[in-house]
Steps between C-alpha positions, in 0.01 A plus 500: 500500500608866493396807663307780295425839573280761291460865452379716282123501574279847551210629396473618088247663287400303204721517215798541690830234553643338813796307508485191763803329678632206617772474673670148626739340748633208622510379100612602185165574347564383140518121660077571536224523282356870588168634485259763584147392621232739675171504699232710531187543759294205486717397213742162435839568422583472126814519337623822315840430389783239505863426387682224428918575516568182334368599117447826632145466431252744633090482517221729556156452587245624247399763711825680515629404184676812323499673807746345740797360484742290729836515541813471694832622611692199621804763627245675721317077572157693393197413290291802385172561383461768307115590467376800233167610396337384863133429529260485815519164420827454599429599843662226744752369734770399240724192650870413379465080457851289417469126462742237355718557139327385217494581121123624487374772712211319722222716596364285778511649841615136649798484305695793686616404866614876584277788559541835601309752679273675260512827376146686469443657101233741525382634177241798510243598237 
């Protein structure tokens, strides 16, 4: 497992950008599969974005397709999301999620065996 940390949360009107991070420790994070999952109220938590080091293979969920994009800066052991052109709709805790190497990015919640705290995106109308 490895420790993760994000930041980069706050309140935005709509239309506006938001950059998320997620920091590690404890393990180099290009030995995990990464990914960004997030929950609203009353709401399961769905995947968003994911990113496999291996092929270097990244995927997006239709919602946020065109509109945000993960990456990462293995100097600085950080996985960003970058989010542009928010909605209302993408108003939720937004969870870091890293899980075992593997050549496709997985988008099932069970597959990643580290969490970290949440950060709260707030997008305004």
């Amino acid at each position: 497992q490895v420790q993760l940390v994000e930041s980069g949360g706050g309140l935005v009107q709509a239309g506006g950008s938001l950059r998320l991070s997620c920091t590690a420790s404890g393990r180099t994070l290009s030995s995990f599969n990464m990914a960004w999952f997030r929950q609203a109220p009353g709401k399961e938590r769905e995947f968003v974005s994911g990113i496999s080091w291996l092929n270097y293979i990244t995927e997006y969920a239709d919602s946020v397709t065109g509109r945000f994009t993960i990456s990462g800066d293995s100097a600085k052991n950080t996985v960003f999301l970058q989010m542009n052109s928010l909605k209302p709709v993408d108003t939720a805790v937004y969870y870091c999620a890293g899980g075992p190497t593997a050549s496709v990015v997985v988008s099932n919640a069970r597959y990643y065996n580290s969490w970290g705290q949440g950060t709260q995106v707030t997008v305004s109308s």
